[in-house]
N, CA, C and O atoms as a DFTB+ gen file, in Angstrom:
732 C
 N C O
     1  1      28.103      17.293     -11.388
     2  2      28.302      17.707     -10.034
     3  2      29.760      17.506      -9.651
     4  3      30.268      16.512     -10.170
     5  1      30.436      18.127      -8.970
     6  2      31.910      18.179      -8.619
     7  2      31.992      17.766      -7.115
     8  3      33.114      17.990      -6.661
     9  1      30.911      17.098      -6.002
    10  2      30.990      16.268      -5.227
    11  2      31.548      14.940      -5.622
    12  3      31.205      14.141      -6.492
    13  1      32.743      14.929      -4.516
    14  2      33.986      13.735      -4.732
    15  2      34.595      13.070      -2.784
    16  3      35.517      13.497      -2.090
    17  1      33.726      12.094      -2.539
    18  2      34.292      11.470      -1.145
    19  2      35.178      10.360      -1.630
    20  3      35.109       9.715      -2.676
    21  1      36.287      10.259      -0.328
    22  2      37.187       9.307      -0.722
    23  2      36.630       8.214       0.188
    24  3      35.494       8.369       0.635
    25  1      37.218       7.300       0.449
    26  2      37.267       5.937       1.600
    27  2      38.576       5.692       1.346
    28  3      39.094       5.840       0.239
    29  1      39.219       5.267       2.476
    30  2      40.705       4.909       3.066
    31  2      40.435       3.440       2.832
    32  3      39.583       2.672       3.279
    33  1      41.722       3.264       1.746
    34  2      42.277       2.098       1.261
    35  2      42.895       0.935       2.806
    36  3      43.537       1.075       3.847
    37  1      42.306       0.027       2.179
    38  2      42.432      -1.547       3.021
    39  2      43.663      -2.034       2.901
    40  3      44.150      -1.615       1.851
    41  1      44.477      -2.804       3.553
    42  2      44.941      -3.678       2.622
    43  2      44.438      -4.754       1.885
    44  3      45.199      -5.624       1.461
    45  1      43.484      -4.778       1.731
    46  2      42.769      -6.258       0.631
    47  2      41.971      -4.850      -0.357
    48  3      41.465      -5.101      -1.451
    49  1      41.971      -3.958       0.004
    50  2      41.728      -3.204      -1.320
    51  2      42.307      -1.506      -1.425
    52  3      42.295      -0.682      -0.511
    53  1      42.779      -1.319      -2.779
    54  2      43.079       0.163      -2.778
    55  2      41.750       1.282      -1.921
    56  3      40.700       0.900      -1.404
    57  1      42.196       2.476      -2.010
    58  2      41.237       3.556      -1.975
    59  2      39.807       3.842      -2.636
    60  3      39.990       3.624      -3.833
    61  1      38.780       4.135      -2.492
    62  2      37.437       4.412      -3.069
    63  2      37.269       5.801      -3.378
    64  3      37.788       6.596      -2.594
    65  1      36.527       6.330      -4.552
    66  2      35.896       7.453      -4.851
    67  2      34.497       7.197      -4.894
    68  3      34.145       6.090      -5.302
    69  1      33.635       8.028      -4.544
    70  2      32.383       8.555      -4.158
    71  2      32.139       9.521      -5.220
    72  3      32.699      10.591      -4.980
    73  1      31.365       9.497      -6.524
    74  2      30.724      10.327      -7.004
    75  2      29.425      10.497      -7.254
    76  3      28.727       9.492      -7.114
    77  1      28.827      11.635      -7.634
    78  2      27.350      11.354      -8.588
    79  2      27.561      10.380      -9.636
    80  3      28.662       9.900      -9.902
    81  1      26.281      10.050     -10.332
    82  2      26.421       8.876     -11.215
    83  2      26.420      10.254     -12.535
    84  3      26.192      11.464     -12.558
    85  1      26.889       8.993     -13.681
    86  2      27.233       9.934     -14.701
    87  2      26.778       9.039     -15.816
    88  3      26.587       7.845     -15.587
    89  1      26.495       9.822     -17.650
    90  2      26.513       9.227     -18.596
    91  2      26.877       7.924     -18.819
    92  3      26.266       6.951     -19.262
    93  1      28.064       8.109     -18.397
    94  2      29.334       7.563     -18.961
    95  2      29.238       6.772     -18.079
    96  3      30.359       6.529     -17.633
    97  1      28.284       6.098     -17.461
    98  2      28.434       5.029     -16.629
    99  2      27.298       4.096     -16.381
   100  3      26.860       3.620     -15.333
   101  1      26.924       3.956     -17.671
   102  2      25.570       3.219     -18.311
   103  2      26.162       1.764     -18.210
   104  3      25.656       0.853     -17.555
   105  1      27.356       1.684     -18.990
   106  2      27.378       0.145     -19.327
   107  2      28.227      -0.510     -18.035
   108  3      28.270      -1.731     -17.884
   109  1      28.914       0.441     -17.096
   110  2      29.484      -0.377     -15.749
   111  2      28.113      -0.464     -14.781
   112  3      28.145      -1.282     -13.861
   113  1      27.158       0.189     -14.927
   114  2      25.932       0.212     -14.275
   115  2      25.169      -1.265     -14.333
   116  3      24.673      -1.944     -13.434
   117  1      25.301      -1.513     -16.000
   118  2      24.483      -2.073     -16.236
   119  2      25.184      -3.805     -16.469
   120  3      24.422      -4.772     -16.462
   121  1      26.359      -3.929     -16.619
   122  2      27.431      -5.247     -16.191
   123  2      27.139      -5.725     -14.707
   124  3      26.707      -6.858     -14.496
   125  1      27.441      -4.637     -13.477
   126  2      26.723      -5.213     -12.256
   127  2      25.419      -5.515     -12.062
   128  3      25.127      -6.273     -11.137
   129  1      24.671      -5.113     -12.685
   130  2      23.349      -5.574     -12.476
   131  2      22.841      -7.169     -13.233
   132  3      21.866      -7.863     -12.949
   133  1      23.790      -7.366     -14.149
   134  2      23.929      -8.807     -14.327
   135  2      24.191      -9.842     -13.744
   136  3      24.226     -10.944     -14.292
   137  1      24.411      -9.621     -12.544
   138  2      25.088     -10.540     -11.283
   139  2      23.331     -10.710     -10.814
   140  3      22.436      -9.866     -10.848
   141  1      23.296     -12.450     -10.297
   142  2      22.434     -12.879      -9.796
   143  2      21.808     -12.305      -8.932
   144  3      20.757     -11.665      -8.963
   145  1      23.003     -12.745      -7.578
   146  2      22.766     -11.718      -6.376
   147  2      22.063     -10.615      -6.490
   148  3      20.858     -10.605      -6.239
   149  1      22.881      -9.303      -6.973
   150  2      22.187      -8.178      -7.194
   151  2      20.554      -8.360      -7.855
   152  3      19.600      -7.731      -7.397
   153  1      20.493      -8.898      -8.490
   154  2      19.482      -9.044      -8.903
   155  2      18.167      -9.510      -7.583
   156  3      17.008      -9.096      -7.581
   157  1      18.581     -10.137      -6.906
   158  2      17.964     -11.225      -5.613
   159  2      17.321      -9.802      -4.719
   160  3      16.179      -9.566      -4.325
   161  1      18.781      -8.903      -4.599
   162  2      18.196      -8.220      -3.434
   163  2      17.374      -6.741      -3.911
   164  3      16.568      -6.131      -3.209
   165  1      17.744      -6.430      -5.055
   166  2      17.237      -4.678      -5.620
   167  2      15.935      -5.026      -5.772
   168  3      15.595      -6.203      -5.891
   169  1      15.049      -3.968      -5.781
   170  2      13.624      -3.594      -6.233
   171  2      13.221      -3.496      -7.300
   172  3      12.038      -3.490      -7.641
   173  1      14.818      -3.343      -8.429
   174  2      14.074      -2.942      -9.452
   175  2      15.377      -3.109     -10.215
   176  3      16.334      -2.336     -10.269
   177  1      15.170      -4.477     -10.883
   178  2      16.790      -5.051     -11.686
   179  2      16.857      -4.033     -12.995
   180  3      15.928      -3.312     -13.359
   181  1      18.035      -4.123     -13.562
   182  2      18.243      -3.251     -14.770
   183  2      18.554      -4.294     -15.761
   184  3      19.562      -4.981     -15.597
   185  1      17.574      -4.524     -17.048
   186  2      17.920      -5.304     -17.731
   187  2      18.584      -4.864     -19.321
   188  3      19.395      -5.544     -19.949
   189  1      18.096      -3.769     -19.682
   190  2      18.258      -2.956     -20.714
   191  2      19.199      -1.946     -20.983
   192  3      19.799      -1.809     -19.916
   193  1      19.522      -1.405     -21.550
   194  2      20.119       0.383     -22.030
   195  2      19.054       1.296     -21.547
   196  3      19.282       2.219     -20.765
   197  1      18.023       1.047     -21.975
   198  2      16.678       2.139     -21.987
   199  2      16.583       2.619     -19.972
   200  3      16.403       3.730     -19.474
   201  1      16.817       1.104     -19.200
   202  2      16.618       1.124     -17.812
   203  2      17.274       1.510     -17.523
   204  3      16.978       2.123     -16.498
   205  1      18.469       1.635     -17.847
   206  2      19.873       2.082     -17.223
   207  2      19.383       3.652     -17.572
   208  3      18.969       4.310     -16.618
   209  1      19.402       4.034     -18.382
   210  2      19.516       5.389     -19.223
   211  2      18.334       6.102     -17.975
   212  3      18.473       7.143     -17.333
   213  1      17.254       5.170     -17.948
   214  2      15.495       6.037     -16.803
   215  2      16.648       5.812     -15.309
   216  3      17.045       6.850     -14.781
   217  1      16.936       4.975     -14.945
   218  2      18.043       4.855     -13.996
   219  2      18.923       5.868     -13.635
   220  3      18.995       6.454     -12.555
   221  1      19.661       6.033     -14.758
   222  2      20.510       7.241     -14.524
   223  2      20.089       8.699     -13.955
   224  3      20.616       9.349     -13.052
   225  1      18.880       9.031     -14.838
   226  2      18.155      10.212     -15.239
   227  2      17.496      10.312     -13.881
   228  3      17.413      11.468     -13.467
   229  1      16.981       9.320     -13.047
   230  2      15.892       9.401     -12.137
   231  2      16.840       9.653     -10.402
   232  3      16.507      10.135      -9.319
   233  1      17.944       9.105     -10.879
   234  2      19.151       9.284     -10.033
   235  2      19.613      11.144      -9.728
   236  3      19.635      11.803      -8.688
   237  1      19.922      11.494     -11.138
   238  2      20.491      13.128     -11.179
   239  2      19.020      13.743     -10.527
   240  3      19.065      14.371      -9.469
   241  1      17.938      13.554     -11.114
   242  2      16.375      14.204     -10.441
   243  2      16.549      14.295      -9.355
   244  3      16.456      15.442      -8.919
   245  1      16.913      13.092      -8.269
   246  2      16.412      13.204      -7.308
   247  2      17.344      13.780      -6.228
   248  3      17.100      14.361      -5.170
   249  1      18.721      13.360      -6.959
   250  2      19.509      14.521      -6.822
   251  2      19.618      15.915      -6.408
   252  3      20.219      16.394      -5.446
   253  1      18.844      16.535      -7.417
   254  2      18.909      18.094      -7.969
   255  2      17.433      18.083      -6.641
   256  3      17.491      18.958      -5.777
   257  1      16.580      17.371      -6.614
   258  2      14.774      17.773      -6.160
   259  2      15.713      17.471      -4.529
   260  3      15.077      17.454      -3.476
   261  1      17.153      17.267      -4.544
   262  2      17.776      16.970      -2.685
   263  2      16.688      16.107      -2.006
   264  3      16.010      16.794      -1.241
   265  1      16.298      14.745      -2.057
   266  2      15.948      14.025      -1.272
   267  2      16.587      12.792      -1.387
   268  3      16.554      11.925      -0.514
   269  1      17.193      12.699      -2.500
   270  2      17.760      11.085      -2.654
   271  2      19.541      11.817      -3.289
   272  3      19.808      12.771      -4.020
   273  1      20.442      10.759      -2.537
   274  2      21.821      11.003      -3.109
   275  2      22.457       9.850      -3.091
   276  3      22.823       9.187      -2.120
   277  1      22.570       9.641      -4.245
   278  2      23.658       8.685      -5.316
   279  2      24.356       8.170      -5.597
   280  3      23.955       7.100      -6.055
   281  1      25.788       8.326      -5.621
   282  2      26.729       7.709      -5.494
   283  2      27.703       6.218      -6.666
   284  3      27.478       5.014      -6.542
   285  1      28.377       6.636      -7.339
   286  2      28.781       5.485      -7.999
   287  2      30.099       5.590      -6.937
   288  3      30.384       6.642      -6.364
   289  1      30.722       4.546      -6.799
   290  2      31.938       4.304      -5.992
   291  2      32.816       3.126      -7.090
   292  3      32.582       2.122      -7.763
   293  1      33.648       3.799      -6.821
   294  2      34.558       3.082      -8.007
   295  2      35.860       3.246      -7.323
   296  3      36.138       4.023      -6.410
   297  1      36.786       2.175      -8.066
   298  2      37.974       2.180      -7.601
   299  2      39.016       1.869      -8.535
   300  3      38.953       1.260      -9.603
   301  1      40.213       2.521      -7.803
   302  2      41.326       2.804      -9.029
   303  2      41.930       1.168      -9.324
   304  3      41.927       0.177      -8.594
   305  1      42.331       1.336     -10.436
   306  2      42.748      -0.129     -11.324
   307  2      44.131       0.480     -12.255
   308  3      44.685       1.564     -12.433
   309  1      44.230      -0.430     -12.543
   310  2      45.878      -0.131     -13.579
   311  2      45.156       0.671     -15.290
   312  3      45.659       1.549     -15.992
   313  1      44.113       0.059     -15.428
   314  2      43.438       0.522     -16.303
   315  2      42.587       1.972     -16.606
   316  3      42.261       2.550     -17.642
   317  1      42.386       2.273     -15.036
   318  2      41.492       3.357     -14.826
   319  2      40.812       2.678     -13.605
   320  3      41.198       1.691     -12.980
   321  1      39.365       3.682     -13.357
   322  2      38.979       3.430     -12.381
   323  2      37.655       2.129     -12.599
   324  3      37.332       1.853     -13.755
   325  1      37.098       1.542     -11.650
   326  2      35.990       0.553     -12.194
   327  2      35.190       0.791     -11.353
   328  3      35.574       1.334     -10.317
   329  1      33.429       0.361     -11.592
   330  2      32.940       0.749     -10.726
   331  2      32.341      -0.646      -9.923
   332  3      31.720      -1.589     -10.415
   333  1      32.822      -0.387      -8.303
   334  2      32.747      -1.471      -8.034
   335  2      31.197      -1.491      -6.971
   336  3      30.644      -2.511      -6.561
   337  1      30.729       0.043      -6.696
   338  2      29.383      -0.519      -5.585
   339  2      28.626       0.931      -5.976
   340  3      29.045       1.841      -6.693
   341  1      27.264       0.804      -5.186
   342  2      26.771       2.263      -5.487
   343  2      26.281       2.140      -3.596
   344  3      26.011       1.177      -2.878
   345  1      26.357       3.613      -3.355
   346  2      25.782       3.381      -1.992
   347  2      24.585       4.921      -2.525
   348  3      24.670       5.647      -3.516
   349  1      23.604       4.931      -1.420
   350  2      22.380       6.238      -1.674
   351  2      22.358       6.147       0.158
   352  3      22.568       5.322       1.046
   353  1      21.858       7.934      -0.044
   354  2      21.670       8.741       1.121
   355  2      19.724       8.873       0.564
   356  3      19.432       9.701      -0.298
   357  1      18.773       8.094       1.105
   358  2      17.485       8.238       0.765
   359  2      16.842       8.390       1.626
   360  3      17.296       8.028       2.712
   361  1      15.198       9.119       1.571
   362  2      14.794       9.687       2.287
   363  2      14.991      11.106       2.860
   364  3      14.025      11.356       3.581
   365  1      15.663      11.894       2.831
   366  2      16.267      12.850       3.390
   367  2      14.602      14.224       2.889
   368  3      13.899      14.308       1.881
   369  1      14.632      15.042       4.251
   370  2      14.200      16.265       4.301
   371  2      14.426      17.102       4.796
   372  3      14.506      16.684       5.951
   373  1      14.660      18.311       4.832
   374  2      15.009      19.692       5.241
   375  2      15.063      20.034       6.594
   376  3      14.051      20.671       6.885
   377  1      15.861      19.872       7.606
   378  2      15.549      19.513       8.623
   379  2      15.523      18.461       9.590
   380  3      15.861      18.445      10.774
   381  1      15.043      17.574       8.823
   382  2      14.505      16.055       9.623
   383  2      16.042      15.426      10.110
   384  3      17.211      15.680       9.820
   385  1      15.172      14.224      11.241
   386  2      16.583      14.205      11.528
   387  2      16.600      12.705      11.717
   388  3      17.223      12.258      12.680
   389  1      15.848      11.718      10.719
   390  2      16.547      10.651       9.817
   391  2      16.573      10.367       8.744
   392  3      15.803      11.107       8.132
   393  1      17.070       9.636       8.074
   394  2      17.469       9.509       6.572
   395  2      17.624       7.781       6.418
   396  3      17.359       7.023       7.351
   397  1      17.854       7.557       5.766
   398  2      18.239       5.906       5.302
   399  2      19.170       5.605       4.582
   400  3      18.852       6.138       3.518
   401  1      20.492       4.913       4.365
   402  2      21.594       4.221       3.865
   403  2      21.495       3.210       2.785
   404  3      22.274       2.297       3.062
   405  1      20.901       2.994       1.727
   406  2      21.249       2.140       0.807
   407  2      22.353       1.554       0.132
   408  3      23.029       2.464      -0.348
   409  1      22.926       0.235      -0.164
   410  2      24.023       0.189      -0.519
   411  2      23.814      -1.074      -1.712
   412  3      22.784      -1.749      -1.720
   413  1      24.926      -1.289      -2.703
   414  2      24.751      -2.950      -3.733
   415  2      26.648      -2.941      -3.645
   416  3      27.422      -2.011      -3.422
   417  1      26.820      -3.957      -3.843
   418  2      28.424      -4.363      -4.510
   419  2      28.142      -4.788      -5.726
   420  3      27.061      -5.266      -6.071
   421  1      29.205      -4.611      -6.483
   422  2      29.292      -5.444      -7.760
   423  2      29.806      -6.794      -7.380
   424  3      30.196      -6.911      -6.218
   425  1      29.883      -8.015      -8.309
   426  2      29.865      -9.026      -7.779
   427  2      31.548      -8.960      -7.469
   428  3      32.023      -9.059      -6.338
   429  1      32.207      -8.804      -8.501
   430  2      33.644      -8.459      -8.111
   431  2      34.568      -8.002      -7.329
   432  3      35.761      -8.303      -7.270
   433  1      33.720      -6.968      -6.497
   434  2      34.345      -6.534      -5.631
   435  2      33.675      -6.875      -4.492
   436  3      33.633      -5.857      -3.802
   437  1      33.099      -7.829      -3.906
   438  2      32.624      -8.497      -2.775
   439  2      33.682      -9.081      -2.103
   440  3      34.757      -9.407      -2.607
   441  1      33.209      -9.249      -0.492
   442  2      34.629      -9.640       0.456
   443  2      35.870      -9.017       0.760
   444  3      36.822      -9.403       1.438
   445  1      35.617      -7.737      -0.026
   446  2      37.475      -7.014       0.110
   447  2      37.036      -5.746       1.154
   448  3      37.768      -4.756       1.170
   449  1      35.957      -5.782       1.935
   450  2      35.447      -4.438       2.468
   451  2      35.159      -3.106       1.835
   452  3      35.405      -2.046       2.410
   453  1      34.659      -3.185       0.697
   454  2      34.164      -2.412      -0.670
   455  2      33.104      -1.398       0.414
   456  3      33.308      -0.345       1.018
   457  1      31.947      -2.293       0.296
   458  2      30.636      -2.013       0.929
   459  2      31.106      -0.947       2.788
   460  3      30.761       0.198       3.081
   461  1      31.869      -1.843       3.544
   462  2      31.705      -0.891       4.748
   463  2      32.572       0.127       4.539
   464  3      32.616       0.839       5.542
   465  1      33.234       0.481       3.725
   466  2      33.791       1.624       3.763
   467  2      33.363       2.385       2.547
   468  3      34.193       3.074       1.952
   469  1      32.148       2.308       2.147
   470  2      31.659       3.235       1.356
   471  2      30.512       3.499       2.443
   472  3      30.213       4.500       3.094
   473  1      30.078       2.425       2.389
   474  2      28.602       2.620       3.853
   475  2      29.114       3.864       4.793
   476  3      28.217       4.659       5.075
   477  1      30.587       4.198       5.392
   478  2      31.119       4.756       6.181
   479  2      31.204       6.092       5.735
   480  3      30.661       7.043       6.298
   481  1      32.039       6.162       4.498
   482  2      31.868       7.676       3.709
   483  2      31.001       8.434       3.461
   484  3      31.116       9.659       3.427
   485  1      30.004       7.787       3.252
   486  2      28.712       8.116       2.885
   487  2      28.314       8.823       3.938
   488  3      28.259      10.053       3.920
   489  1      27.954       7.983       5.107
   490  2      27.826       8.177       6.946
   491  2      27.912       9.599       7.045
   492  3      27.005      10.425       7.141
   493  1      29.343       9.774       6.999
   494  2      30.354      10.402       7.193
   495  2      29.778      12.397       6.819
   496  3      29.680      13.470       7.412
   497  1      29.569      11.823       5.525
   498  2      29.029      13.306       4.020
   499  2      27.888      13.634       4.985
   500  3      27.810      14.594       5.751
   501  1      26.896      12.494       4.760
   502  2      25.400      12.816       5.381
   503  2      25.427      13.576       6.543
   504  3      24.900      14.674       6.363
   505  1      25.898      13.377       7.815
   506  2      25.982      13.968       9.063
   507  2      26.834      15.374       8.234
   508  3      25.943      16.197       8.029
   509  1      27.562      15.675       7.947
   510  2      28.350      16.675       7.750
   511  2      27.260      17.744       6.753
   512  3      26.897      18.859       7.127
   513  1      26.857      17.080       5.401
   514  2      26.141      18.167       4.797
   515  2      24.598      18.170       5.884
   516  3      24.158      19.318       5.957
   517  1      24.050      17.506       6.409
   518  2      22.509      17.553       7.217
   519  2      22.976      17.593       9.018
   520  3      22.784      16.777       9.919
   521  1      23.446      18.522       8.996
   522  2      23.640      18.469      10.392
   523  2      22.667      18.512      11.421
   524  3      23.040      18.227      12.558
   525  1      21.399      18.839      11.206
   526  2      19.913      17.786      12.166
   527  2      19.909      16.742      11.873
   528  3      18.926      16.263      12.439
   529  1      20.309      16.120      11.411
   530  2      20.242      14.688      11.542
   531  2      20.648      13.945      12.595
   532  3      21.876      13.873      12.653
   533  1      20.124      13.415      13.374
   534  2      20.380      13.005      14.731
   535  2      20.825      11.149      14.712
   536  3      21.521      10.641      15.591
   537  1      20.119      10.209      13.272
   538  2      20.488       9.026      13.180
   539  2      20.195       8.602      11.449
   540  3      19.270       8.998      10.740
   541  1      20.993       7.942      11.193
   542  2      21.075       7.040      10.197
   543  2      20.301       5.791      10.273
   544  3      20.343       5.087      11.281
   545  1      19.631       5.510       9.291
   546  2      19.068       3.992       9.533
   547  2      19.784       3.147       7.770
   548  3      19.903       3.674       6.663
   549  1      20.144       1.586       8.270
   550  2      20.277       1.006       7.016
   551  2      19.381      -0.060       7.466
   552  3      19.522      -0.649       8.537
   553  1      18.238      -0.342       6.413
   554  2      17.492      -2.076       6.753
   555  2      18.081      -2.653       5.461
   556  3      18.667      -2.257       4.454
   557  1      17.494      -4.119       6.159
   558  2      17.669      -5.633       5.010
   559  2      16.768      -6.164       5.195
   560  3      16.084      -5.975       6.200
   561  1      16.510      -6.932       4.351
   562  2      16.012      -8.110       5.066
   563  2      16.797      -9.265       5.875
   564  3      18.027      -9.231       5.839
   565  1      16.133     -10.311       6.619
   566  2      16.528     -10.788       7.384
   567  2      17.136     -11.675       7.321
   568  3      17.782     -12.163       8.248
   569  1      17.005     -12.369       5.401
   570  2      17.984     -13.308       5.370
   571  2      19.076     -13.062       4.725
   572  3      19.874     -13.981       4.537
   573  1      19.366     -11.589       4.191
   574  2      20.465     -10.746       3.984
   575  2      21.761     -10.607       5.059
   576  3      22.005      -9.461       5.436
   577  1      22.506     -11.568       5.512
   578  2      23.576     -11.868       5.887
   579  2      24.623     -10.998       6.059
   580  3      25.163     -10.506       7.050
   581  1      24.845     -10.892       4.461
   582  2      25.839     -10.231       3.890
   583  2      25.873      -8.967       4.786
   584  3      26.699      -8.599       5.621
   585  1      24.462      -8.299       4.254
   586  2      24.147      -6.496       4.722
   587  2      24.305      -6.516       6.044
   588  3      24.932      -5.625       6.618
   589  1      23.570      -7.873       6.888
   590  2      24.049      -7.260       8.583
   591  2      25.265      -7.022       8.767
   592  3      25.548      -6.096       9.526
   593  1      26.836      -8.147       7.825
   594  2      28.004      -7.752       8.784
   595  2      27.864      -6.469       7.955
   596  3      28.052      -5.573       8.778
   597  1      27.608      -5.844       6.624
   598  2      28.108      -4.780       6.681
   599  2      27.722      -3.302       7.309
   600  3      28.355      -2.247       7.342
   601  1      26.366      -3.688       7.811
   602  2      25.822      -2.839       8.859
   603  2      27.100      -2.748      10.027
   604  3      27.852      -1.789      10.200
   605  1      27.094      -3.848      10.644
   606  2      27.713      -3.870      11.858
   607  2      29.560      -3.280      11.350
   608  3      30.180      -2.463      12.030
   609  1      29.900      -3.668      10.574
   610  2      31.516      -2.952      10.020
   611  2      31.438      -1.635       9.525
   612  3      32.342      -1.041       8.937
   613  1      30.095      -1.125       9.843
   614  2      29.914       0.673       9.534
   615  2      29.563       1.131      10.734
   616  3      29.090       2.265      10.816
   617  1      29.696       0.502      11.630
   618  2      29.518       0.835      13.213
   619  2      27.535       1.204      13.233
   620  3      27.138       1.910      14.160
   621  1      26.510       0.692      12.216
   622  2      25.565       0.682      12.749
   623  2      25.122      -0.763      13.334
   624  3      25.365      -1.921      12.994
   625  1      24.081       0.053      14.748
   626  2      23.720      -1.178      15.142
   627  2      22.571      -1.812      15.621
   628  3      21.850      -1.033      16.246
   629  1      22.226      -2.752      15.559
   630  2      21.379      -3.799      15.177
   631  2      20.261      -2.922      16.089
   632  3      20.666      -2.404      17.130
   633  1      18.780      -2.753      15.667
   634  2      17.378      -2.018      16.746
   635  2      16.599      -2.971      16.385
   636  3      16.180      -3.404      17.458
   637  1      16.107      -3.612      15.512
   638  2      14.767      -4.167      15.736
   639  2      14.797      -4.568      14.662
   640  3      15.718      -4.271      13.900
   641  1      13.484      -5.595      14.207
   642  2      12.996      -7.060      13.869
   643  2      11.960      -6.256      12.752
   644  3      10.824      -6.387      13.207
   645  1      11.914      -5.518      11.535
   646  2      10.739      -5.353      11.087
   647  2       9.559      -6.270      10.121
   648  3       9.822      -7.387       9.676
   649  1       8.469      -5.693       9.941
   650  2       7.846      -6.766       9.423
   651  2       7.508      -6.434       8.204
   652  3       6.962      -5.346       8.020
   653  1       7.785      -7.371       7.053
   654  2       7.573      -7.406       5.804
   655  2       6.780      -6.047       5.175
   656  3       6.042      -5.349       5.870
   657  1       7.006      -5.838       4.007
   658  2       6.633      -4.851       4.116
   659  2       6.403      -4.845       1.763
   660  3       7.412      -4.716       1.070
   661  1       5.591      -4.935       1.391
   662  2       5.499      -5.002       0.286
   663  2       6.636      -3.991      -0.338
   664  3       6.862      -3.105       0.486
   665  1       7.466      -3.833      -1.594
   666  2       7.530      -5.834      -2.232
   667  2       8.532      -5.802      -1.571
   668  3       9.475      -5.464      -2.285
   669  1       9.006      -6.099       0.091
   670  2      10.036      -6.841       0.399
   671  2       9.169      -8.224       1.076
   672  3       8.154      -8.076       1.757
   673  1       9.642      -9.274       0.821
   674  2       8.450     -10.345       0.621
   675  2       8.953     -10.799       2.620
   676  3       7.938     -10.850       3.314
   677  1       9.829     -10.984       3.145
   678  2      10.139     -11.039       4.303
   679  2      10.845      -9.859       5.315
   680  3      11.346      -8.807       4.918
   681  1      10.757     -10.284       6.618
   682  2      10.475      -9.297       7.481
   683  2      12.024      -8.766       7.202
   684  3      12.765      -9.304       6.378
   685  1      12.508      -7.276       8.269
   686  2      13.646      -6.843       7.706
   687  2      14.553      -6.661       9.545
   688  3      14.259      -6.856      10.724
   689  1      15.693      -6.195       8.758
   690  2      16.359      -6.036       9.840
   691  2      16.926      -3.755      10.173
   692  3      17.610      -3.088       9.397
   693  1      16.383      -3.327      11.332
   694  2      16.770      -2.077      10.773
   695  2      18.155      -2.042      11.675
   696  3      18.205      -3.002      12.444
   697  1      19.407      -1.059      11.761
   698  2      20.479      -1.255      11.791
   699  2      20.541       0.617      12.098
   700  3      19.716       1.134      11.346
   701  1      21.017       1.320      12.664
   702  2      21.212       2.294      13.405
   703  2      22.542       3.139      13.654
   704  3      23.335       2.750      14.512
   705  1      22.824       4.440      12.816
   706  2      24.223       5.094      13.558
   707  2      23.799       6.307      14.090
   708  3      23.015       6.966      13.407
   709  1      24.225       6.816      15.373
   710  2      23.658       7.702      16.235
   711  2      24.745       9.083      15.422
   712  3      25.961       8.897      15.390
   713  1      24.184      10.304      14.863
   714  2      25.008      11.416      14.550
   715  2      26.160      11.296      15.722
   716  3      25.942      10.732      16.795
   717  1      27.610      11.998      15.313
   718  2      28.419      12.011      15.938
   719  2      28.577      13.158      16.939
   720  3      28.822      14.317      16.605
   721  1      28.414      12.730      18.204
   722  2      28.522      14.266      19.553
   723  2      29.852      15.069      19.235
   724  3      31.063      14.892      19.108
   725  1      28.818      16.128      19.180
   726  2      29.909      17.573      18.975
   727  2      30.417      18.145      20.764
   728  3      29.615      18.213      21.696
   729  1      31.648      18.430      20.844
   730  2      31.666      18.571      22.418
   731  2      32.276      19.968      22.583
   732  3      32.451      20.436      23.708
């Protein structure tokens, strides 16, 4: 796919690229998913080649079937680029007019504002390619910290208290960006 979003470089970090996930991005896939953390908060850890590989594959599907979108976000290095977070546009239907925000960091690139300015780009695509879309939702759970500030540093904001919800074992937090008024 030749979809490419940027994010505006920090000073505590260069610039971000936004792509589909690719082949060639099995074993940076599968290095972040070795991090504890990550492991704590995903649904569904990657321990293998084989997972990464159904991972990848189930990613481009859902892709191509337009209800789920993807995202490796990586950032430039002296070496090349690395991949430092993945954010997803999930849920999405023809029409409808909410969707849901998923996001992970790699452990490495945590604290440098990685996460809200991919959370933002992302934002950004979604309203632009689904223009019924009237709101964004990102949840956590509630003792997910981390995800509220980065909810709140993507300008969504805080709605309500949800309740557990199998397999998220505690209640969640949902988090809200209103489409942007056209005038």
């Amino acid at each position: 796919m030749s979809i490419e979003l940027r994010a505006v470089a920090t000073p505590s970090a260069p610039g971000l690229v936004l792509r589909p996930w690719r082949d060639d991005d099995l074993d940076a896939l599968l290095e972040a998913y070795r991090d504890p953390v990550l492991q704590r908060w995903t649904q569904h850890p990657l321990t293998t080649a084989d997972e990464g590989r159904q991972w990848l594959e189930q990613a481009r599907q859902a892709w191509d079937d337009g209800g789920r979108f993807t995202f490796a976000v990586l950032e430039g290095a002296a070496d090349g680029p690395r991949l430092v977070a993945c954010v997803v546009l999930k849920r999405v239907t023809p029409g409808g007019p909410t969707a849901e925000v998923g996001y992970w960091t790699a452990a490495w690139a945590r604290g440098r504002g990685v996460a809200p300015r991919a959370v933002t780009a992302l934002s950004g695509w979604a309203f632009d390619r689904f223009p019924a879309l009237e709101r964004l939702d990102l949840l956590h759970q509630v003792d997910n910290s981390a995800s509220c500030r980065v909810a709140e540093k993507s300008g969504y904001v805080f709605q309500e208290v949800l309740a557990a919800f199998p397999p998220f074992p505690r209640d969640g937090h949902r988090h809200s960006l209103p489409a942007p008024r056209v005038s």
